[in-house]
N, C-alpha and C positions, 0 to 999 in steps of 0.2 A: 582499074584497081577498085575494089569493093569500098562504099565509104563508111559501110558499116562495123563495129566495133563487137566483136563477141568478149564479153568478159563475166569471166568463172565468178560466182559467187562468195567472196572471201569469207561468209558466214558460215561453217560446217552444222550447224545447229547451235538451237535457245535452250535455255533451261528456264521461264521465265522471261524475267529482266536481262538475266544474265547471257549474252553470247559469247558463243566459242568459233573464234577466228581458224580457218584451214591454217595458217599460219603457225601461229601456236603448236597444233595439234602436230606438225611437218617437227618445229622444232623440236618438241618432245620427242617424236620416233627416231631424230636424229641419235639425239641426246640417249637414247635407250640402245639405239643398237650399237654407238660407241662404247657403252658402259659391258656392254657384251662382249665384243673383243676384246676389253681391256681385261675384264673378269676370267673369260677363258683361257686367255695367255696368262694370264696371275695364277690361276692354278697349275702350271708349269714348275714356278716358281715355289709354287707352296704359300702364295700369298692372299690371306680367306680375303672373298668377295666384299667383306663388309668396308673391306679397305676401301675398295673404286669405290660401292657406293655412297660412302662419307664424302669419299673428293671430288662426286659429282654433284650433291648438295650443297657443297663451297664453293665450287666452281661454277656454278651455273648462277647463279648471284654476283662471284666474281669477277665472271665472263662480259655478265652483262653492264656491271657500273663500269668497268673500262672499255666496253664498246660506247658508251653514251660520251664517257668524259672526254675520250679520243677525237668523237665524231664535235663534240660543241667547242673541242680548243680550237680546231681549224676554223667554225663556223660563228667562232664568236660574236663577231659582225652583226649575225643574227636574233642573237639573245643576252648580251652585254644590258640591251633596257627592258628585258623582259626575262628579268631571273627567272620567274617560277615555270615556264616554259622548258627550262634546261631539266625538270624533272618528266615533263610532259613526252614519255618513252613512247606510248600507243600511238604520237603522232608520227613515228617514225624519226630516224637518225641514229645509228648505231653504224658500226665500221667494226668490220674482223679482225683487225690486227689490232684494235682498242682492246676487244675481246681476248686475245691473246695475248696479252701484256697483263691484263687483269686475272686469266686464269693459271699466267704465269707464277704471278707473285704471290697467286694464293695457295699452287702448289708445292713451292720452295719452302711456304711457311709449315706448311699441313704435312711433305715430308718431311722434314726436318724433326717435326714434332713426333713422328709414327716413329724418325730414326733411319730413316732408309736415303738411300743416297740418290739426289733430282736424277741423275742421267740414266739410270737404272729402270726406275718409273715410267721415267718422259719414254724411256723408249720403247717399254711394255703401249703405253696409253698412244703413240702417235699413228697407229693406222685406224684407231677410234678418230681421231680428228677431225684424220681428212674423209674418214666414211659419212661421219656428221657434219662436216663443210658439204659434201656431195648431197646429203638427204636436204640439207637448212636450204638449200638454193632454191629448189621446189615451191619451198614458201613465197620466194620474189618471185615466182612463174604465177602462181596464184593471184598475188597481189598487183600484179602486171606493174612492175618494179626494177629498176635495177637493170634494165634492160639497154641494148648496144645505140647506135644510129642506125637510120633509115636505109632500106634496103629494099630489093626488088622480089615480090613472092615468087618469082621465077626461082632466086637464086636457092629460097627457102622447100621450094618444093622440089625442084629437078635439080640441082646443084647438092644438096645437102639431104634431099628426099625426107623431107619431117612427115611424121602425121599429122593430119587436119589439125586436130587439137592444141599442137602446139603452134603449127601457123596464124590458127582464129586467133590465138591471146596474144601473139604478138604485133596484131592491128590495133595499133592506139589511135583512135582518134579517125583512122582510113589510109592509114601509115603505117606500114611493116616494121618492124627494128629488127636486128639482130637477136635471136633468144642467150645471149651473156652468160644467161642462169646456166641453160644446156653446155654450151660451153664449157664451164670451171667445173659443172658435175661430172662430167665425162671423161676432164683431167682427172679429176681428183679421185674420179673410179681406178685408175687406171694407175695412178699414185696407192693406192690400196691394195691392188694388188702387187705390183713392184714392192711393196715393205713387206710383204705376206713373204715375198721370196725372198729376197735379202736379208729377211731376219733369220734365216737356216743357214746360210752360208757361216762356216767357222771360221771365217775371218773378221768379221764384225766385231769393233769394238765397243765399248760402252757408249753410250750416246750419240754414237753415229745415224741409228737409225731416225732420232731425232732430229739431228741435222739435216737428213739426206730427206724427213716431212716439210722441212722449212725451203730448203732447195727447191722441190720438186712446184710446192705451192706456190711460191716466188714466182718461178720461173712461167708458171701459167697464168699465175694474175699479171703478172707486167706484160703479158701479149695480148690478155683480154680484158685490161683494164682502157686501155688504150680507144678502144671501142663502143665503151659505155659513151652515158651525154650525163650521166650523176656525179663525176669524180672530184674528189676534193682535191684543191691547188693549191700552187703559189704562185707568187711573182718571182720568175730565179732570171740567174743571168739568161742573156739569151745562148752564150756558148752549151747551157745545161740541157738548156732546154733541143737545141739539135744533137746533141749527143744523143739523147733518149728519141728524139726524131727517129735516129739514126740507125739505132738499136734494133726499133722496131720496124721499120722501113721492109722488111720480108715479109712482113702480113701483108703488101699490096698484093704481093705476087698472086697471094693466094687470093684476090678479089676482095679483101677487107679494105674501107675506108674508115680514118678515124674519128671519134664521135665526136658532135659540139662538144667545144669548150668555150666558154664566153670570156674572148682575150683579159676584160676587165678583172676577171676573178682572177685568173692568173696562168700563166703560160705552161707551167710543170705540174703533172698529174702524182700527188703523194703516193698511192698506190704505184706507180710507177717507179719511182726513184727509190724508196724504200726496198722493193723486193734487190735491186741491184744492192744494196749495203747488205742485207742480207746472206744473197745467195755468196758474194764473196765474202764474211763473215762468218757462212759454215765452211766454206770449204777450206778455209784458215785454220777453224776450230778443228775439223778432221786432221788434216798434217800435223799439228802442234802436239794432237794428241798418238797421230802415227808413231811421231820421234819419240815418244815415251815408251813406247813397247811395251814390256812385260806390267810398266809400271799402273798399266791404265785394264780395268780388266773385260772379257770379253763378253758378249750379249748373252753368252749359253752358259755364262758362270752362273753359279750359285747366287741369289739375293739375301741378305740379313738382315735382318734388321738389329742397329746398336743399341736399342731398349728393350732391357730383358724381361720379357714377360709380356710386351705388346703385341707381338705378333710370333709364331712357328718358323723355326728355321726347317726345312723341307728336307726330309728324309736322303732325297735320290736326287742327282742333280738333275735338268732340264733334259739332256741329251740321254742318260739312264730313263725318264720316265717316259719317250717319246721312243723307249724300244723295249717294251714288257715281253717279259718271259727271260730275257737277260736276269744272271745274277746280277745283282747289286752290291755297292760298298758305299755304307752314308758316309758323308765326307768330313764328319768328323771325326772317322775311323780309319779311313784310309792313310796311309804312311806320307808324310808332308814330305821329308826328303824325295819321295820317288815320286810324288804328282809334282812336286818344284821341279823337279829336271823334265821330266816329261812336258812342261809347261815351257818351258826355258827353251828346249829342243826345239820346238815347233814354234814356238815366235820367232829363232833363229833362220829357220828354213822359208817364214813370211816376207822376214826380210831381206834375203835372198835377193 
């Protein structure tokens, strides 16, 4: 095995004094090409662009104070006698699900204000997410970060067939790791386009396609979290901790072993046990909202917003504007009696 370490230059360019981290620059294209889906599917909707780009401004701020305060409540230990550190972001410590809590609460607030209703939104913006979870990972490939346990360049080249490029960065030190990054990008490719389809299907309810981003994501970081040697713990009982043993116990088959964890810090991997509260916490929120039927309404419905005068309600519904050359009827003109039955009729025969 080579003991030499190839590692990419985390500097993309100076300006000066000032440098600009590949890191950074990864983030930003994430962050753009999500705002891009979310924008072109909002015009669907009839929803102007300025919308996403506002709740990307708040949200990328908001994203990032609860990826920090996530990551320093587990790692308190750390910096309990060294407050001003907890601000010290460029040294690295941040967690995605801090992040998503933080850009949760700031889009609840920011729709609410616009008037439009979260599960509506959420479900427009969630194949941005996970397109910009797949780009951000890139940045830990650069960083030579975040990356699995020890592993053999065999398994990396003939097993898995990577290009050189990603084999040299994953020699730390004269030690192979598992690329983690590659990994959850590839879900999450692949998680993008699964919502690209499922969001056509007319069965779709309101918020499900968000649920089914939170599923999808779960279910791949708790297989490939398992793997990392970075993850934050607890001490749980030990029955929890062989449960989630247990769980995951099918990645041997596939030649994974799992990464250091230093028993001291503690037995159960957070990433780990969370996506499980989770993935059974959407799939609850989906049936709960099954049983409601008509009541709850569909992804290809109309969007409005309840503040008059902030935004346009859209001439043609979604499924009208995705088949031009059709006459049309806006739906503010068309007969309510005969779209309630028609509507009634075919939730009837879903539920079938």
């Amino acid at each position: 095995m080579s003991t030499a370490t190839l590692l990419l230059n985390p500097i993309a360019f100076s300006i000066g004094a000032i440098k600009v981290h590949w890191y950074g620059l990864i983030l930003g294209l994430a962050a753009l090409v999500g705002l891009y889906l979310a924008i072109r599917e909002g015009k669907r909707f009839g929803i102007p662009q300025e919308f996403f780009m506002d709740m990307l401004l708040l949200g990328v701020p908001s994203a990032i104070i609860g990826a920090r305060i996530y990551y320093v409540a587990f790692k308190w230990e750390d910096y309990r006698d060294n407050l001003w550190d907890v601000f010290k972001i460029w040294n690295g410590g941040i967690a995605i699900y801090g992040a998503l809590i933080g850009a949760i609460i700031c889009a609840v607030i920011y729709f609410r204000y616009k008037g439009y209703n979260f599960w509506r939104i959420a479900d427009i913006c969630a194949p941005g997410l996970l397109i910009g979870q797949a780009i951000g990972r890139w940045g830990n490939f650069v960083n030579q970060e975040a990356y699995g346990g020890p592993t053999e360049v065999s398994f990396l080249r003939n097993q898995l067939h990577l290009p050189d490029f990603i084999v040299n960065q994953m020699n730390v030190n004269g030690v192979f790791h598992h690329p983690t990054f590659l990994y959850e990008s590839l879900w999450s490719i692949v998680g993008v386009i699964l919502l690209l389809v499922i969001r056509r299907m007319k069965f779709v309810r309101a918020g499900e396609m968000f649920a089914f981003y939170f599923i999808w994501y779960s279910i791949g970081r708790f297989f490939i979290e398992r793997v990392r040697t970075d993850s934050l713990a607890f001490q749980g009982p030990d029955w929890l901790a062989s449960f989630v043993n247990a769980l995951w116990s099918p990645m041997v088959w596939l030649g994974f072993e799992p990464g250091h964890l230093d028993p001291s810090y503690g037995n159960v991997r957070i990433s780990q046990l969370l996506p499980i509260f989770i993935v059974v916490a959407a799939v609850i929120f989906i049936v709960v909202r099954r049983r409601k039927g008509a009541t709850v309404p569909k992804y290809s419905d109309p969007i409005v917003s309840s503040k008059v005068g902030v935004d346009q309600v859209p001439d043609v519904t979604p499924e009208q504007a995705s088949r031009p050359g059709q006459d049309t009827i806006p739906p503010t003109t068309a007969a309510p009696d005969k779209l309630h039955k028609e509507d009634t009729d075919e939730d009837k025969k879903e539920h079938l």
